[in-house]
N, C-alpha and C positions, 0 to 999 in steps of 0.2 A: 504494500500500500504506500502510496505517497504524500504524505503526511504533507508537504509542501503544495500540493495540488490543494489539498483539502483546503489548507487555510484560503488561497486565492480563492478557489470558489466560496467559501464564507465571506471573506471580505467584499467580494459581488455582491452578495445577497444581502448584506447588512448596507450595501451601498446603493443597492435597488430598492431597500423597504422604508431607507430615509430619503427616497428622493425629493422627497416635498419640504423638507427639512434643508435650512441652511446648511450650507456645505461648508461655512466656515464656523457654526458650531458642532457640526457632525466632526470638525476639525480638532475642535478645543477640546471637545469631551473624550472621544478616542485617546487623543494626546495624555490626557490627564488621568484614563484609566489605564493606558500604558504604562505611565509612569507609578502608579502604585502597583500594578502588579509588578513592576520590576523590582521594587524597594520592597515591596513589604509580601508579595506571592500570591496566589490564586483566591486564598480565601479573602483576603482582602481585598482584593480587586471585586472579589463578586460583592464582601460588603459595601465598597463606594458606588458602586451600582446601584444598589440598591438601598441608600441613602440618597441618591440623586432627588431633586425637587423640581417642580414649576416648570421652566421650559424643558431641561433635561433630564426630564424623566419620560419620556416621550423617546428618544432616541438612544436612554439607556436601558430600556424596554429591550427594545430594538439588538442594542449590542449584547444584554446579557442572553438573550434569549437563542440567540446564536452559537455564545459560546459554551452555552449549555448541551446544544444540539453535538459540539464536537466532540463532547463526551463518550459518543457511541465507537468515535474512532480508537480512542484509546482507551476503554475501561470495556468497551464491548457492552455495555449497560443503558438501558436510557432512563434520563429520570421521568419520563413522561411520554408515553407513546401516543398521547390523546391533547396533539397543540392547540386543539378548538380553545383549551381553558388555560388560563392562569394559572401558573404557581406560587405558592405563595413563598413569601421569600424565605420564612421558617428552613421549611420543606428544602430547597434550595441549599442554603446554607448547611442543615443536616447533610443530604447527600453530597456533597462534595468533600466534606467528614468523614463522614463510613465511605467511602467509595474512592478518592482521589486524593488527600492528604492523607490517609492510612496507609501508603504504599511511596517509597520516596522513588521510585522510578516512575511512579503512576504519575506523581505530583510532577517530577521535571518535565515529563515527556508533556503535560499538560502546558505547564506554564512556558516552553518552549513553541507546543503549537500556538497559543495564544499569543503569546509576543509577535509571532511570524504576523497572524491575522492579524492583530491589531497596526500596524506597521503597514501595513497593505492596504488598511483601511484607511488611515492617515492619508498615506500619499495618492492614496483614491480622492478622497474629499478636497485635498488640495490641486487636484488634474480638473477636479469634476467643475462646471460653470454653470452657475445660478440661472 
């Protein structure tokens, strides 16, 4: 599997589903949840996500919900095989606990696709014109 593949197609698809979405805040927020999952790791990263408020919480919808989907590639699991609904962020935050920080190869290989995605998202949103 190409783990590299994966991420560009995610970052498409998180770049198709904000397209109504400034592209220079689809900029800032990427940027900013890049930056905490690099310093502080994946569980973090999914909590500022979901901390997010007001305008960006719309477009960290959007990104978390993605990077949740990537899960399937490396834990083989999903948290959710029914995307009609919401999860709620509980739920979320557990499974990435029992599933993906309980395993430190699980965790890097994680937080390795996600950096890649998120990076591809960035310089998406900054190619991409209003």
């Amino acid at each position: 599997m190409n783990l590299d593949l994966e991420a560009a197609r995610t970052s498409q698809e998180i770049m198709k589903n904000t397209m109504g979405k400034q592209s220079k805040s689809v900029e800032n927020l990427v940027t900013k949840t890049l930056g905490v999952l690099q310093e502080n790791g994946i569980y973090a990263c999914m909590l500022f996500l979901c901390s997010c408020s007001n305008t960006e919480k719309e477009i960290a919808k959007i990104i978390k919900s993605e990077l949740l989907k990537m899960t399937d590639f490396v834990e083989k699991i999903s948290l959710n095989s029914d995307n009609s609904k919401e999860i709620p962020d509980k739920e979320i935050l557990e499974f990435l606990t029992n599933n993906i920080c309980n395993d430190i190869d699980t965790l890097l290989l994680t937080k390795q696709l996600w950096e890649q995605t998120l990076i591809y998202t960035r310089y998406g949103a900054k190619a991409r014109e209003d």
